[in-house]
N, C-alpha and C positions, 0 to 999 in steps of 0.2 A: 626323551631324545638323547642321541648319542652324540660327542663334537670331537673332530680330528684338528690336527695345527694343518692349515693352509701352508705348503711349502715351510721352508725355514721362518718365515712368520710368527709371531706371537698370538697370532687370528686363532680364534676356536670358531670353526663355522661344524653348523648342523651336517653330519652323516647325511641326510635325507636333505638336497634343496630342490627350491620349489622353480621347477621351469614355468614358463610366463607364454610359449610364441602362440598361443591357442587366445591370446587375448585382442579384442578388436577384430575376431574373424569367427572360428565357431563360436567365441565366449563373449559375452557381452559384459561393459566395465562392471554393472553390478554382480554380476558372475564372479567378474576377477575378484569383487572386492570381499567377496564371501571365501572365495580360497585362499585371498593371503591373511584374512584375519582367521578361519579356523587353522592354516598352517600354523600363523605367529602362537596360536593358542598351544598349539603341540612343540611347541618347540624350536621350530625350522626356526633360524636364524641370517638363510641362506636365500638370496633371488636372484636366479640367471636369467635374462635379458640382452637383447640385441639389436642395433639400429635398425633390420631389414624387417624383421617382426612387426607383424603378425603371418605366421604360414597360410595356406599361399599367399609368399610374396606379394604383391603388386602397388602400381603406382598411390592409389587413390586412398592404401590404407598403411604405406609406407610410414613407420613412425610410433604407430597408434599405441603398441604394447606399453613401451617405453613411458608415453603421456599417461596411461591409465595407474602407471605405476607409481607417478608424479602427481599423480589424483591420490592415489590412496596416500601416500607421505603427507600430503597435505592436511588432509584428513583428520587422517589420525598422529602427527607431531608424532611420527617416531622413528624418522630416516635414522638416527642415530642409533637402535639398537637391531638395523639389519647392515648384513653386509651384500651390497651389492655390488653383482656382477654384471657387466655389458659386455658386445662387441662391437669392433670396425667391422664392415664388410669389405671386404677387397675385389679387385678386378674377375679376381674367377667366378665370382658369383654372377657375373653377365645380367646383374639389371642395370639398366640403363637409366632408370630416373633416381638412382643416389649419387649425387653432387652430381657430377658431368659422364657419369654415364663406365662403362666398364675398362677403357681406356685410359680413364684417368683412375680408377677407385685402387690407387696404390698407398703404402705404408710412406712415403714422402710427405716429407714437413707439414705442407700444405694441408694435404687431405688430413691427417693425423689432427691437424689442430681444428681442423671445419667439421671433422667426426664428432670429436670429443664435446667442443662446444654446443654443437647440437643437441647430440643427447643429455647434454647437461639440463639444459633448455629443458628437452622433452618430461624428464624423469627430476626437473623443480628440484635440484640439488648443486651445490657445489663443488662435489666432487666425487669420484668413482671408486668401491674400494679394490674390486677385481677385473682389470680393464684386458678383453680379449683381440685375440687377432683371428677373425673369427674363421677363416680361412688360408693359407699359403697363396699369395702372389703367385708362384709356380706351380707347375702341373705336377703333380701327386695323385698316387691311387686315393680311391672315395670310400669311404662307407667299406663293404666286404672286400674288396676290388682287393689283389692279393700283386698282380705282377706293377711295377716299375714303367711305361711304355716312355722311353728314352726321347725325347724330341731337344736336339742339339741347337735349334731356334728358339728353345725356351730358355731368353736372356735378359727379358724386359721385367727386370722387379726388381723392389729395393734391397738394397744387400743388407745383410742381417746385421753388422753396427752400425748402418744407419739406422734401421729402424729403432734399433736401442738407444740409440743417440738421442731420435725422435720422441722416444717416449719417456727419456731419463728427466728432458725437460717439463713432458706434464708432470712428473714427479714432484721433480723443484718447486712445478708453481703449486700445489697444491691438488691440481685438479684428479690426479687418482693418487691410490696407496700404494698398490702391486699390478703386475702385469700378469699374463698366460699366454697359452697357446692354446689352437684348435684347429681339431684337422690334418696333425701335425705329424713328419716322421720320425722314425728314431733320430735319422740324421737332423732334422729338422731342431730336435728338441738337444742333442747335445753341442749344435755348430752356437744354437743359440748361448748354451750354457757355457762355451768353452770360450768365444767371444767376450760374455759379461765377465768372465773372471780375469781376461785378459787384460779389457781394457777403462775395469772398475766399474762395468756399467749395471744397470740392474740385472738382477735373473728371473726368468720366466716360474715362477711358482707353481704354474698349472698346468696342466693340457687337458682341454675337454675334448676327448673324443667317442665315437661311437661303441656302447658293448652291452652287451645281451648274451642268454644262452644261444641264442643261431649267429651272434657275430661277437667273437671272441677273436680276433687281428689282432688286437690290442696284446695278445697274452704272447704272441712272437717274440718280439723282442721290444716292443716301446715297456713290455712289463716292467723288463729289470731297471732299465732305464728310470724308469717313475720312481722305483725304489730308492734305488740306490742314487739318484741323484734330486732326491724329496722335492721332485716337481711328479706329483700325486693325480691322480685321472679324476676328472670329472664329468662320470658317466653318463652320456645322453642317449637315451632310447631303450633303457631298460629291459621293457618289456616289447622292443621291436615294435615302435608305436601301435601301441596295441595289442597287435595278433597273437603273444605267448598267455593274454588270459583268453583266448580258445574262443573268444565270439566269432571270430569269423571263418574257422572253420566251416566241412559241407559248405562253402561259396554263401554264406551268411552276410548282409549286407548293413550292418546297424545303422542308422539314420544318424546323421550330422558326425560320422567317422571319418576318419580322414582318409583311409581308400575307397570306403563309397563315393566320397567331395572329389575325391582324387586319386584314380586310381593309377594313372602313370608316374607322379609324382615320384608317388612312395614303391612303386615295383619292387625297390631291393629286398623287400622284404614278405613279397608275394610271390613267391616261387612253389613250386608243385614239391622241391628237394624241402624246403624250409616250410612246410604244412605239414609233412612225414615229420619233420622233427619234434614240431609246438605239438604237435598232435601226442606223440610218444612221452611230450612235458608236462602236456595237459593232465594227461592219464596217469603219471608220475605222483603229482601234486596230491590227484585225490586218493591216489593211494596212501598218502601219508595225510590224509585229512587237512590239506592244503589248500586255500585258492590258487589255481596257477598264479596268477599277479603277486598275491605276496611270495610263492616259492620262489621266482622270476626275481622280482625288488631283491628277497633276501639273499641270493646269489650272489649280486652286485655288490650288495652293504657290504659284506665277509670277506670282498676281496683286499688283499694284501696292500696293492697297489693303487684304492679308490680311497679317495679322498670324502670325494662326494658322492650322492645319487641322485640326478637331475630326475627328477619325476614329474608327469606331466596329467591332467587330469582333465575332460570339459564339462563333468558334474561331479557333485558331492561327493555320493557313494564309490568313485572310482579313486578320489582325491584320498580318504577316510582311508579307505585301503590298502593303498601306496605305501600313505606316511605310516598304518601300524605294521608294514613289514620290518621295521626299526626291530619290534617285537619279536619276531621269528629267530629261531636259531637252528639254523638246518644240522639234523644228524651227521653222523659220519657217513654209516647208510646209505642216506640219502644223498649225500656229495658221494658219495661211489658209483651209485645209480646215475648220477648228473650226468659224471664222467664217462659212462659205457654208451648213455647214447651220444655225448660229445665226440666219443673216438668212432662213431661209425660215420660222421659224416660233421669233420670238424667246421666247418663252412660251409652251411648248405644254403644262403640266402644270397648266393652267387648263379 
């Protein structure tokens, strides 16, 4: 396994972390508890988790990921040699059964302390090491979504030193280490950063947002940003849940996937432009004796500006092959190849 420093941190967390939201829905706890023990076996030192988890969302299983996580620490006595990551959910998420519903699910005192403390509950720990904002209060492009759509009534969120203010105190008491963002824009990521130094308060060390070969946003401008101000991406969706290791091409439907379970869900990444792509990635891979999924992982791992590679698996054999794209070291070649069919259609899962 490979380890990069967490933002300006002392942290060495795993290149490769292990995403968790497939637990308590397609994955059952003994499921999970075989993926975080052959991960810890290989190395990952890293678990990203979230209050709203497990996908699809819903009322009756709100929570679950988080507990099962809280099962396996218990377990096995060894919260101490992972570093784990949560998030708050916020209003834009529009469920209505976390705390009082999408109205109230803002970054304010209140919610921030009744967040935290819960999943502390859930996940049997005292305290958080990578505590996310899993969402923007504000309206923000999604996922591939590339324009801005300006809405001048969008006023109602907390302003960005408060929420730092907010979170500086779990700091104080213990209950997390570091902070991040998700979902977040450039402006997002530097108002926050230009704020903490203003006003002493902490700095956002991460941003997990969305990136893959079919949604590469992220390389506009949040890139330089990551760099150069070492709050470092923590990539989620790799491999476009799913679809870049080519099973669902020809309208292939694999049992207990997650656009067979849910196919409007996840659309962004079912498009007829973004099947032309995976397809020409697919065909790529095996030309260089590649599975698409580790050529896909090993894209991510190499980039400049990633921290982490949030990897997601709901059996063995997909998990196994995730965490050995560690291993891969893409040609030059081959990154020249990436790039030619990047440049014919730099966002096609729009």
């Amino acid at each position: 396994m490979k380890y990069r420093k967490l933002g300006k941190t002392d942290v060495d967390v795993s290149v490769i972390c292990l995403g968790t939201m497939t637990w308590g829905e397609q994955n059952s706890q003994a499921e999970a508890f075989d993926q975080m023990n052959y991960s810890f076996e290989q190395g990952v030192n890293f678990f990203d988790t979230a209050e709203l988890y497990p996908i699809m969302p819903k009322s009756e299983t709100y929570g679950k990921t988080e507990e099962i996580i809280g099962d396996w620490f218990v377990e096995k006595g060894n919260r101490n040699k992972i570093i784990l990551a949560t998030k708050i959910a916020s209003k834009s998420t529009g469920l209505e059964w976390i705390r009082k519903g999408k109205e109230s699910l803002g970054f304010d005192k209140k919610n921030v302390n009744e967040a935290i403390d819960s999943s502390l509950k859930r996940l049997k720990t005292d305290y958080i090491d990578l505590y996310q904002l899993h969402w923007p209060e504000r309206k923000t492009p999604r996922f591939g979504t590339l324009d801005f759509d300006y809405d001048p009534h969008d006023v109602n969120w907390t302003m960005f030193e408060e929420v730092l203010f907010n979170l500086n105190n779990l700091i104080k008491s213990g209950k997390i280490r570091f902070i991040g963002i998700s979902n977040e824009t450039p402006w997002g990521m530097m108002k926050f950063n230009e704020i903490s130094k203003e006003k002493n308060l902490p700095r956002m060390e991460s941003i997990q947002n969305v990136y893959s070969l079919v949604n590469r946003v992220f390389d506009t401008a949040n890139s330089e940003v990551a760099i150069k101000e070492k709050c470092g991406l923590l990539a989620y969706s790799p491999i476009a849940g799913g679809r870049l290791s080519g099973k669902y091409l020809n309208n292939s439907k694999p049992i207990n996937s997650r656009y067979t379970l849910w196919p409007s869900r996840f659309s962004r990444h079912a498009t007829a432009r973004g099947d032309r792509a995976i397809e020409k990635y697919v065909k790529l891979a095996k030309k260089h004796n590649l599975t698409p999924s580790k050529m896909a992982n090993a894209f991510v791992n190499d980039r400049p500006f990633v921290t982490s590679n949030i990897i997601g698996a709901t059996n063995m054999d997909q998990l196994r092959e995730n965490i050995d794209s560690i291993n891969i070291n893409l040609s030059d070649d081959l990154l020249k190849e990436i790039e030619e069919i990047h440049s014919f259609d730099p966002n096609p899962c729009v």
